[in-house]
C-alpha positions, 0 to 999 in steps of 0.5 A: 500500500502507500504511505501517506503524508501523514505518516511521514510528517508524524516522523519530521515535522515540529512546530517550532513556536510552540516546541510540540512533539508531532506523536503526543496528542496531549500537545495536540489538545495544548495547541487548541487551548493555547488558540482559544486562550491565547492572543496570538500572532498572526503567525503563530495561529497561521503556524496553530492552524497548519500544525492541528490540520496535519496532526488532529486525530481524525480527518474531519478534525483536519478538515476544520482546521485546514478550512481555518488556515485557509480563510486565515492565509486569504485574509492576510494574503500568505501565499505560502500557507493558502498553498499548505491549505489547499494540501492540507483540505485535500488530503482530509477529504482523501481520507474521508473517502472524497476524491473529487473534492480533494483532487479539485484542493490539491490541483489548487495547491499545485497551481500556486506551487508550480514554477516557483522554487521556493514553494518546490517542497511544497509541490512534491507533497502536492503531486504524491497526494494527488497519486494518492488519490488517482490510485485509490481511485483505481487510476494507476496510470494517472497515479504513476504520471504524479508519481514519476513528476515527484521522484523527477523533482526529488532526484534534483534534491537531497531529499533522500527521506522523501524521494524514498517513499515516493519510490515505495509509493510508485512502486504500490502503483506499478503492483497495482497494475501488475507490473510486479518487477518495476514494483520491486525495483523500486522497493530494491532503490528505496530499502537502503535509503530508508535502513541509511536513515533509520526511518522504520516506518517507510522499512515497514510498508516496504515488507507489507507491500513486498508481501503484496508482491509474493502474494500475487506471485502465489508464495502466501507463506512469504506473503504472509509471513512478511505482512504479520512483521509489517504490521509488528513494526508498524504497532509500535508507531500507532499508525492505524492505517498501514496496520488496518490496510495490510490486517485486510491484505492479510485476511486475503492472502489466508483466506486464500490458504483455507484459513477461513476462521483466521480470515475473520480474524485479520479482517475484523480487526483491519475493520474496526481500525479503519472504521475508528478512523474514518478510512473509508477504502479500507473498509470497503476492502475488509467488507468486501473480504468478509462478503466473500469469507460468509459466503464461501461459508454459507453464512449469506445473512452475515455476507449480504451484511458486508455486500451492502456495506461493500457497495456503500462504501465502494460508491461513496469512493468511486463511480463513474461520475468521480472517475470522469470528474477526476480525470477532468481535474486532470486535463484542467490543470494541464490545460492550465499549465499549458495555458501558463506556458503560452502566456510565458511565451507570449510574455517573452515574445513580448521582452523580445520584441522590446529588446529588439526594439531598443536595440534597434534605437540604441544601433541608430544612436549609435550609428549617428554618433559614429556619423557625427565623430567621422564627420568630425574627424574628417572636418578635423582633418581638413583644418588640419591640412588647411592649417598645414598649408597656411603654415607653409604660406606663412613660412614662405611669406615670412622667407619673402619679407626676409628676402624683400628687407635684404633686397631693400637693405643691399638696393638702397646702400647704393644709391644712398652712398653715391648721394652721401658722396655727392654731398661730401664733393658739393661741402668740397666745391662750395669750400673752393668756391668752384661754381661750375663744378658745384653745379654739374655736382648738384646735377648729379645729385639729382640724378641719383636721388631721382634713381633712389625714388624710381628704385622705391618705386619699384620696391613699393611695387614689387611688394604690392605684388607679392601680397597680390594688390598689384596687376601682375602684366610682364612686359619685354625689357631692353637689357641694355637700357637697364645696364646702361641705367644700373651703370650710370647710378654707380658712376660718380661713386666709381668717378670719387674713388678713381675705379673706371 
């Protein structure tokens, strides 16, 4: 059979504000009065209500308070424990025998887990849960679907505690559609995990649900050897329904040997354990045992007892109705998972367009600015040769107006001098009081002085074309008119220093 997650939380679970110990029910009847008694925090009664719907005595108790965590979590807007709620509400109505309502919680719980990682814990109970209910349903396909998605999640952890269980209850799934060696390779995986962490419990309903195995196999002294030791070590723990479950398997398998009076016995006592806790498929098993026990017997008043408590209880747990409604739970929240990753790809699509087109902006920003730096550079690069040239300009010019000002230093020492003669010979011929001489020597000067205005002339004009404000007209000169001219300005110096 399955373990539930009752079972396993009675092993692990503490409620740290209050310090309770999972297995006394005496503290159980604490928490209630501390809730009735006490102002409590918001917290500590979110913490009060979750604990009380896993550890209450009966599933109806369970309901209570998982409906008060519920209201309580909505109220305040907790989304961690609406989703404990949901799973919480979903596996008391498992255990009362309503499948449909509890698959329609744990499909809620599982929509508010899935595809966020902090709550992942969470939804590896969720899925078990909802195997649960599909196997007890008689759906193993959908129960192993659940199963194989919690033991894919767990394998990713380093739950070994969990991802155990989950093997021996994947492993009852596969046993239930006869596919006994998948059954028993998964108890083979999850046995030494279980002896590596001591968990009794889990050890026990491996040996009750191997014995199931042997049973099928037809070796009932295995089988029933194995359940007695699975219901020994389960005793001690006070777990009422793996003990009820495999006292009913046991009635099967010595039912089977022709240990009638012995049947009874395990039979009987697998119902009243289930009856005192309100598990409704275990008593519809041990009825229907002990139909066919009183009838084999020829008892048929005490075997339409037990038909007509079967067929109660069977229909109360399954139908044709629940079966499709169940599986309708199924689609929906697929569909809605599915629905969940359009929206993603849509909301992505989305991210992507806008990634696209910002990036598209981003490429013409920068490509204008790369214009404008090539533009710049570029423009850069011409006042640079602009520069260059005016720099070349410069230099010439600045070689010119030397050129010009030793031009004008050498041409004007001549004309200069032979004036500066003329005037020393006129201070000599006005000392001698020679007239004659005087006058040829004031005719000269005023040659040479018209020469030095006619060489200034022409430097005036010279420069005036360099800087281009002068006409520039070449004409053809006669070489003998300037020699003869050049000549005559050097004569009378020639003449005062007897140089022919």
């Amino acid at each position: 059979m399955r373990i539930t997650l009752r079972s396993c939380f009675a092993a692990c679970y503490i409620l740290i504000v209050f310090a309770i110990d999972a297995q006394n029910l005496a503290k159980v009847d604490s928490v209630r009065k501390l809730i009735e008694t006490r102002n409590l925090s918001t917290n500590e009664r979110l913490e009060a209500y979750y604990y009380l719907s896993v550890y209450s005595s009966s599933p109806e108790e369970e309901l209570r308070f998982g409906n008060l965590l519920l209201d309580l979590a909505k109220k305040v807007n907790n989304q961690e424990y609406v989703i404990k709620a949901n799973l919480r509400i979903g596996v008391a109505y498992r255990l009362l025998g309503n499948l449909g309502r509890s698959l329609e919680y744990l499909f809620v719980s599982a929509n508010g887990a899935v595809d966020i990682e902090r709550f992942t814990p969470l939804l590896v109970d969720i899925y078990q849960e909802i195997s649960t209910c599909y196997t007890q349903n008689g759906d193993s396909e959908n129960a192993l679907l659940y199963g194989s998605k919690t033991i894919d999640i767990l394998r990713t952890t380093n739950n070994k505690q969990r991802l155990a269980l989950t093997l021996l209850n994947v492993g009852y799934d596969y046993y239930l559609i006869g596919k006994y060696d998948s059954a028993m390779a998964c108890y083979g995986e999850s046995e030494p995990i279980l002896k590596e962490i001591g968990m009794t419990i889990g050890l026990a309903y491996i040996k009750g649900n191997r014995a199931l195995v042997y049973w099928k196999r037809g070796n009932h002294e295995q089988a029933e050897n194995d359940l007695k030791l699975a219901v020994e070590m389960l005793e001690p723990l006070g777990d009422q329904y793996g003990m009820a479950d495999y006292c009913i398997r046991l009635g099967n398998v010595v039912f089977e040997e022709g240990k009638v009076d012995e049947a009874v016995t395990h039979a009987t006592k697998g119902l009243i354990m289930a009856s005192e806790e309100g598990l409704k498929e275990q008593v519809r098993d041990a009825s229907h045992l002990l139909f066919l026990i009183f009838q084999s017997a020829g008892e048929y008043k005490k075997a339409i007892k037990y038909q007509t408590q079967f067929y109660a209880y069977k229909d109360s747990i399954q139908n044709l109705e629940t079966t499709h409604r169940l599986a309708n739970l199924r689609t929906a929240f697929e569909v809605g998972q599915k629905q969940a990753e359009v929206d993603l790809l849509i909301e992505q699509k989305r991210s992507n367009q806008i990634i696209m087109i910002t990036g598209g902006i981003a490429f013409f920003i920068v490509m204008c600015l790369f214009l404008i730096i090539y533009r710049f550079s570029k423009t850069r690069i011409e006042l640079n040769k602009q520069l260059g040239e005016q720099k070349e300009a410069l230099i010439e010019l600045n070689s010119t107006k030397d050129k010009f000002f030793s031009i004008i230093s050498h041409d004007l020492r001549g004309p200069v001098n032979n004036i500066s003669g003329l005037v020393s010979l006129t201070r000599y011929y006005l000392d001698d009081e020679n007239i004659e001489d005087l006058r040829d020597m004031l005719n000269k000067m005023e040659r040479s002085t018209e020469r030095l205005v006619k060489l200034l002339d022409n430097l005036l004009h010279w420069a005036l074309l360099q800087r281009g404000h002068f006409p520039y007209d070449p004409e053809s000169l006669g070489i003998k008119d300037i020699l003869v001219e050049v000549t005559d300005m050097f004569d009378d110096m020639a003449t005062s220093k007897d140089i022919r």
